[in-house]
Every structure is written in C-alpha cells, then in structure tokens.
C-alpha positions as CSV (number, residue, x, y, z in Angstrom):
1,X,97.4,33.7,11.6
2,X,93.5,33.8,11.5
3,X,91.7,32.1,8.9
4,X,88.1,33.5,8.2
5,X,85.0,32.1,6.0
6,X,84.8,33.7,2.4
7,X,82.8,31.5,1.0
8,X,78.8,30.7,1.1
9,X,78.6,33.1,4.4
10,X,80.2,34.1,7.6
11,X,80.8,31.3,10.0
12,X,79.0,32.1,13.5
13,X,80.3,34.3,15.8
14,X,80.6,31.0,18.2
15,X,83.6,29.4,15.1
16,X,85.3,33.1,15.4
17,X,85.7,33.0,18.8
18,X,86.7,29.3,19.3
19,X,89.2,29.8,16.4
20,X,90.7,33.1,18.1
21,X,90.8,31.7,21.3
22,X,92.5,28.6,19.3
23,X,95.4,30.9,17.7
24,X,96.2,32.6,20.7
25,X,96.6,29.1,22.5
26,X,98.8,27.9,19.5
27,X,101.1,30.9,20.4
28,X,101.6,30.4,23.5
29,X,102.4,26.4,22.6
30,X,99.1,24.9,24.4
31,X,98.7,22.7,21.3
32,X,96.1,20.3,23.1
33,X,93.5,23.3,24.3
34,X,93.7,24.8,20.8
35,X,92.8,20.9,19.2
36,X,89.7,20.9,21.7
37,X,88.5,24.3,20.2
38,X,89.5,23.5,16.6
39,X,87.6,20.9,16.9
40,X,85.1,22.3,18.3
41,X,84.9,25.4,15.3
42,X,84.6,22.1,13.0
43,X,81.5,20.5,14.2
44,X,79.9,24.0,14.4
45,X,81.0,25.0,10.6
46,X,81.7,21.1,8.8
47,X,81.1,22.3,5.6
48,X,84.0,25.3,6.1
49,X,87.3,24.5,4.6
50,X,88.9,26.9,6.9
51,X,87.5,24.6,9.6
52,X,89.4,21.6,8.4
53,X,92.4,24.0,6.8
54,X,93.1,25.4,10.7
55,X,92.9,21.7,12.4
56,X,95.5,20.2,9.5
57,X,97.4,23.5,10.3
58,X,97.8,22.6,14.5
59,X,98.3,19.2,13.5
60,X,101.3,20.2,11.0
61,X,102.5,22.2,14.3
62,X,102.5,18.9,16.5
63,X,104.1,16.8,13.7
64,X,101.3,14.8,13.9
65,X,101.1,14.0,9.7
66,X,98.2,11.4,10.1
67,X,96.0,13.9,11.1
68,X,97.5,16.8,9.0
69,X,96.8,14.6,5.9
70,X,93.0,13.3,6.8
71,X,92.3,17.4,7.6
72,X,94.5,18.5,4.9
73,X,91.8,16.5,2.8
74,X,88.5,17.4,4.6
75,X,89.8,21.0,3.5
76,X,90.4,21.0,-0.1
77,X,87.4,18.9,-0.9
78,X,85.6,22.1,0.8
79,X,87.8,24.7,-1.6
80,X,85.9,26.9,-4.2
81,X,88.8,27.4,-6.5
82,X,90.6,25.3,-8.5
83,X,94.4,26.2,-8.0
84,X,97.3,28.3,-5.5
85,X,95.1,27.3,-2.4
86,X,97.5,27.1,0.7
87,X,95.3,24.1,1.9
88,X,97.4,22.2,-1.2
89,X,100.8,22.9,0.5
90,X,99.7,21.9,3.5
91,X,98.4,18.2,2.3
92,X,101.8,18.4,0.2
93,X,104.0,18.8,3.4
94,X,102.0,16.4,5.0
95,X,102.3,13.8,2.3
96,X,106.1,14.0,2.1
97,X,106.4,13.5,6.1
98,X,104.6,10.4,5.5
99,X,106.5,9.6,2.0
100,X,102.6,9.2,0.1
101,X,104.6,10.3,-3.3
102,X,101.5,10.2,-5.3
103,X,99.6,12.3,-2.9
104,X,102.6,15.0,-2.8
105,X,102.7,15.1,-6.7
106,X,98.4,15.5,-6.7
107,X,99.0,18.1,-4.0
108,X,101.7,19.8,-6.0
109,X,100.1,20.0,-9.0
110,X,96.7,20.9,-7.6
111,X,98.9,23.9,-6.0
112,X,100.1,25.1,-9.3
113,X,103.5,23.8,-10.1
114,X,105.0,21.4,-12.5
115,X,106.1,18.0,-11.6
116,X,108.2,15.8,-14.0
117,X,106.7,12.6,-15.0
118,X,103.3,10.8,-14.6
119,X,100.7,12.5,-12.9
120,X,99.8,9.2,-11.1
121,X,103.1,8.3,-10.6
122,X,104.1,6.2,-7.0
123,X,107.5,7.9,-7.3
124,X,109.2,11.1,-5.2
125,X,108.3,13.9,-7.1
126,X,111.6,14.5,-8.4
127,X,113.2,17.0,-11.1
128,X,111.4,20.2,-10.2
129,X,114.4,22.4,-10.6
130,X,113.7,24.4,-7.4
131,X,117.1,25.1,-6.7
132,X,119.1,26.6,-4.4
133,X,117.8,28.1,-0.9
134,X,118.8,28.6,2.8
135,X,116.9,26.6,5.9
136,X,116.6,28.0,9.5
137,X,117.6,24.8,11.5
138,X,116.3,24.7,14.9
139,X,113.9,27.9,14.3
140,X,112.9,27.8,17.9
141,X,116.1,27.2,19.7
142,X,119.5,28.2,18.7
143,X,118.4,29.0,15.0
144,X,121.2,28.8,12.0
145,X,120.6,29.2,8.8
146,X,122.5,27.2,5.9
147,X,122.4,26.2,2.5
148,X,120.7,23.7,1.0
149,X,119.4,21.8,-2.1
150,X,115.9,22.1,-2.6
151,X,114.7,18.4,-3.5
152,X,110.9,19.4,-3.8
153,X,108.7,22.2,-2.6
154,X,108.9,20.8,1.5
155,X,112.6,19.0,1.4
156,X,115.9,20.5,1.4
157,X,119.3,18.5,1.2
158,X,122.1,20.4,3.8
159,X,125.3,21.5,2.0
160,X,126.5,23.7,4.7
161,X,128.2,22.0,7.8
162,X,126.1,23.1,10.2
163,X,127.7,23.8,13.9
164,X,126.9,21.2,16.6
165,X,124.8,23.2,18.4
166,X,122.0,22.4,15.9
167,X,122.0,18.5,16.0
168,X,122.3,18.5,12.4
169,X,124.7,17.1,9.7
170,X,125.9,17.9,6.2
171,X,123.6,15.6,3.7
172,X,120.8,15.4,5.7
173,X,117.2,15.8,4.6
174,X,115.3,18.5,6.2
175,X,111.1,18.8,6.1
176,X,110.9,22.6,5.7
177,X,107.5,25.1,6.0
178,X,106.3,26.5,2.8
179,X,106.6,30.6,4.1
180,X,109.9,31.9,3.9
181,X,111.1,33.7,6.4
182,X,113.7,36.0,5.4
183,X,115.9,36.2,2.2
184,X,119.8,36.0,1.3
185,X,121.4,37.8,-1.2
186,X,124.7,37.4,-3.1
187,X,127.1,40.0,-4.4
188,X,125.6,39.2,-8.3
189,X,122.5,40.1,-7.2
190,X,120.3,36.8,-6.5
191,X,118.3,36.5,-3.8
192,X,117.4,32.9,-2.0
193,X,114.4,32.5,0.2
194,X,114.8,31.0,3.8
195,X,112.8,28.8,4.9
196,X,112.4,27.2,8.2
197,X,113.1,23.4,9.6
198,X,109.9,21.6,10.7
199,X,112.0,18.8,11.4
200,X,114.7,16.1,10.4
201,X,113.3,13.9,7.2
202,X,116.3,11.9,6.3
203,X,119.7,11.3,8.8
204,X,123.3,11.6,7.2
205,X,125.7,8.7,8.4
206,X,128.4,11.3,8.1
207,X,129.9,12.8,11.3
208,X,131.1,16.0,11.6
209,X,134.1,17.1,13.2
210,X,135.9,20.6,13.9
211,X,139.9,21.2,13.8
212,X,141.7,23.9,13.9
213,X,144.1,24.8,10.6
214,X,147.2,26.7,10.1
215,X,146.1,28.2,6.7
216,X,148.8,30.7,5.4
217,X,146.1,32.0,3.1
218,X,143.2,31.6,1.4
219,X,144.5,29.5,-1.1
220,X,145.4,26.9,1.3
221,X,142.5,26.7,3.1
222,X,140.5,26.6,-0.5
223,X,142.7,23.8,-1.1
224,X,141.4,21.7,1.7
225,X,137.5,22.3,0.9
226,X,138.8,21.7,-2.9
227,X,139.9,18.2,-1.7
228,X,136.7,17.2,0.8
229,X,134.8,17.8,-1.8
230,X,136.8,15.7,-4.4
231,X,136.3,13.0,-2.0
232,X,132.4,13.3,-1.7
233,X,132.6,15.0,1.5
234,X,132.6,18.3,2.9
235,X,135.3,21.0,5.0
236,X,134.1,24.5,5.3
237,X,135.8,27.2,6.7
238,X,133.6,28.2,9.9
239,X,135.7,31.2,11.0
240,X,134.8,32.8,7.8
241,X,131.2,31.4,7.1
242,X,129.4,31.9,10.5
243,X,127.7,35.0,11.6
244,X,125.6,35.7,14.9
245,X,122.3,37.4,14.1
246,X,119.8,38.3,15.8
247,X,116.3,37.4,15.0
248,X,115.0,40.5,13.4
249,X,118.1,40.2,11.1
250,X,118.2,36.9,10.7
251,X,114.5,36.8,9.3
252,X,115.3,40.1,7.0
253,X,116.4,40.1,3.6
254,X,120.4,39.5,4.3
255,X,123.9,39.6,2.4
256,X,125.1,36.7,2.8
257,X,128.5,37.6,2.1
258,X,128.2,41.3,4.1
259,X,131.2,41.3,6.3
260,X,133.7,39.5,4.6
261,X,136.9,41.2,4.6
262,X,138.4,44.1,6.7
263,X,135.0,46.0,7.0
264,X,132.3,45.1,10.0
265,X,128.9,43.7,9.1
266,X,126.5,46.2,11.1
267,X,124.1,43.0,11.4
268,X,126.7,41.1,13.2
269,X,126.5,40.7,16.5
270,X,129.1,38.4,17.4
271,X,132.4,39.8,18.8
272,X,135.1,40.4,15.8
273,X,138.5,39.1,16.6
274,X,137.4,36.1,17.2
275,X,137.3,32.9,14.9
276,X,134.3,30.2,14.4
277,X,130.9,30.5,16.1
278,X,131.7,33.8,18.2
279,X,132.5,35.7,14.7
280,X,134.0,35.8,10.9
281,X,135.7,39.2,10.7
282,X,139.2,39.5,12.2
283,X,140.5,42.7,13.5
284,X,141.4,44.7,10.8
285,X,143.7,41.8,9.0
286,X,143.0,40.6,5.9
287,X,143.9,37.0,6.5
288,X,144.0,35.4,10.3
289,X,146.2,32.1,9.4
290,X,144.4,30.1,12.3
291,X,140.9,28.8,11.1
292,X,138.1,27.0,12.9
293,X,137.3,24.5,10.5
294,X,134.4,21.9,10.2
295,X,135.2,18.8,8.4
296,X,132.2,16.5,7.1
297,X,134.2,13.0,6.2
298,X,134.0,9.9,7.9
299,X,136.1,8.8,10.6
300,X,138.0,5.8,8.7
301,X,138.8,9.5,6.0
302,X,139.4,12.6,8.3
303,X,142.7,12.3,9.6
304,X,144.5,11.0,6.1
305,X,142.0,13.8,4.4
306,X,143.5,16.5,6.7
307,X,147.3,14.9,6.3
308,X,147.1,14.8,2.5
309,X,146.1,18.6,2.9
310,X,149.5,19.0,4.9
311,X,151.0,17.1,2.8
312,X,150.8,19.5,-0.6
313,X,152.2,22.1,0.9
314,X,153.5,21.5,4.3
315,X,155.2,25.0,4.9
316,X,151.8,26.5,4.8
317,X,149.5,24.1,6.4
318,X,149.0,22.4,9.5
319,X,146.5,21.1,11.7
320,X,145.8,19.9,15.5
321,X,142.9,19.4,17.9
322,X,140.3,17.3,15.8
323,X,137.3,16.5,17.7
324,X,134.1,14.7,16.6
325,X,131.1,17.1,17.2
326,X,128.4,15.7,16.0
C-alpha cells in the first residue's frame, strides 16, 4: 500500500522514494529501516498528511499505539476533507488499544458513523449495532477464522471456540484491522465481512477443553451445545464446524456452511473421514456418532456439564478423554 500526495502538490521525488523503499521494507517485516525512512519522508514533506498517515500506519503494524495515536493526529489535522478519511480509522484503532474512549468516539464520528450518546462522552463507544462478523485469528501464523460480536468498529467479542492452536479463547476481546479480508456467506443469503486479529484486547478466564462424544445424532449433540449455553458457556461441535483452507480461499468470499452433509466442499483441503481439525465431512455418512468436541466451561463446571448431558439420555450419549487445551 502506497500512499501518494493529492493535495497542494506532488511531494518530491526524494518522499516517493523513501516512502517506496519504506513499503517494500514493511513487507518484508524490517519494521525499524522502514521507521528511519518514514521518518525521514516526514521531515522532507511535514505539512503532508500522508507523511504522518504512513508513520501512524508502521506504528499500528508494530503495536506501538502511543505513536500510532500522536501520528494518527499529525495526519488528520493535515486532511482537506471533512469525513470517510482512512486516517480517522486509524486514530480510532489506536484509541481503543489505548482505551482513550473519547478519542475513539471523535475518531468514529469524524469517520462517518453514528455513535450512541454524548459526543464528548468518557465512555466505550457502545450501542453501534455493528453486528455480526468473522475474525482471522493469528493472520500470520496458523490463521482461523471464527465468529464474533462486533463491539465497535476495531473490537470483536469471540463466540466460536477457537482450536488451541491459536492461543485464543471463547469470550475474549480481539483488536481487529479495519479492511476486511474476505467474506462468509450463509445459506439465506447474508454475507459477513472477515476481518483480521491485530492482537488480543481483553483475556477470557474461561478455559477451553476438547472431549470426545458418543453422539447418536444430531439431536444429541445439539443437546449438549443447548445446555453450555444455558449455563453461560459454550460446547461446539469441532468435527462439524472446522475446515482447512488455504489462504486464497480463506480470504475469498466463502460459504460458511459449504460442505456440510454428504457432498465435499471443493475449498476443503483437509482430509474427509476424519473428525476435528483434519476435517468436517465424513465419508459418505450422514451422521459419524463420534465427535471432536470443544467445551468452553470452567473447570469447577465441565465434567458435571458433560455428565448431565449423559445423563438425559444415556443410551445415546457418552463421553471420555477430556483434556484442557487452552
């Protein structure tokens, strides 16, 4: 991404080539020799908002929010219009890193969107009504995507159980980038932007745990999520719910049911036969009675959470081999 004066006049070739050279260091993650020469294409062009708008950008890269928000500033002081400017989004993500509620609502508002309550007010920005939306954990190792709560325009609450591989848990609070990449779609038509983890804003006390279930059908194992989530808590069914995608389809505009069933999802590329993380299609059965399960419950509530379950209907159910996993 290459951001280039509109304004007054061209910046000097000597910004253009410090701010290329910049980018192409950002890429290759040499985060310090891009800040030298972003600095650099600031004292040559001060009175550019791209200047400021590139150097608030690295420093939203390094997770360095004191500096993202004293940039973010420099920049939109510098804008020539009044709403929709990117530099906004960028002072908003930075202000909700560092919890400065009335700078996120300013920031917000400045962008374009409507915030509930006082303009000044010292609060979260709270009530937006952004909905529902899906979050790329870990975007640059093992990325998953899940489903989330959207709490404001740069936080998302987890509903999914994530897998341990991403270090995450069900109920935390994700900081999240403002681009989507990629979409999911449902079988009625709606479509959910994904957007990606920056990084973890708020812990969740609650542990997650994986088990394996005898299930006789759907109803039973419908039952257990039924009663997690009667209890505050969370089970989700990971043999049916996780697919392995790779990146080009992962960061495409998805189905996010595609697959369910008897019929192979093209964009899977996990093995079918086999439950949890390697897959969620079985091998030409409608219904595999064993399922990989991941439980969100605390430890004092799992096992009498899981035995109740048995308990309703033990001819059907049955379960073995709980571990803690994150």
């Amino acid at each position: 991404m290459r951001i280039f004066g509109k304004g007054r006049h061209r910046p000097s070739a000597s910004w253009r080539q410090a701010t290329d050279r910049a980018f192409t260091l950002i890429g290759d993650g040499r985060y310090e020799d891009a800040g030298a020469l972003l600095t650099r294409a600031a004292d040559l062009e001060p009175w550019l908002s791209e200047s400021w708008f590139n150097l608030a950008l690295l420093h939203k890269f390094r997770h360095d929010w004191e500096q993202a928000r004293t940039a973010g500033l420099r920049a939109v002081a510098l804008l020539d219009r009044e709403a929709g400017a990117p530099d906004w989004w960028n002072v908003g993500i930075a202000a909700t890193a560092l919890q400065d509620w009335p700078l996120a609502r300013r920031s917000w508002q400045a962008y374009g969107l409507h915030v509930p309550g006082e303009a000044t007010g010292a609060g979260e920005p709270v009530g937006m009504e952004l909905g529902s939306a899906a979050v790329r954990l870990s975007p640059e190792g093992e990325a998953e995507v899940v489903w989330g709560r959207r709490l404001d325009p740069a936080r998302m609450e987890v509903l999914s159980i994530p897998l341990p591989s991403s270090g995450r848990r069900w109920g935390e609070v994700v900081l999240h980038d403002g681009v989507p990449h990629g979409e999911r779609t449902t079988s009625a038509g709606h479509s959910y932007p994904v957007f990606d983890e920056i990084e973890l804003w708020a812990p969740s006390p609650v542990p997650t745990w994986v088990v394996l279930l005898e299930a006789a059908s759907e109803a039973d194992r419908d039952a257990l999520e039924q009663l997690a989530a009667d209890a505050g808590f969370a089970a989700e069914d990971w043999s049916s719910s996780v697919r392995l995608l790779c990146r080009m389809c992962s960061e495409s505009r998805m189905p996010s049911d595609e697959g369910d069933g008897e019929h192979l999802d093209p964009h899977d590329h996990s093995e079918p036969g086999h439950p949890g993380p390697l897959g969620h299609v079985t091998d030409g059965q409608l219904w595999a009675p064993e399922r990989e399960c991941g439980v969100a419950a605390p430890a004092s509530l799992v096992r009498g959470l899981l035995d109740g379950w048995v308990a309703d209907s033990p001819d059907t159910r049955d379960w073995r081999d709980l571990e803690e996993v994150c």
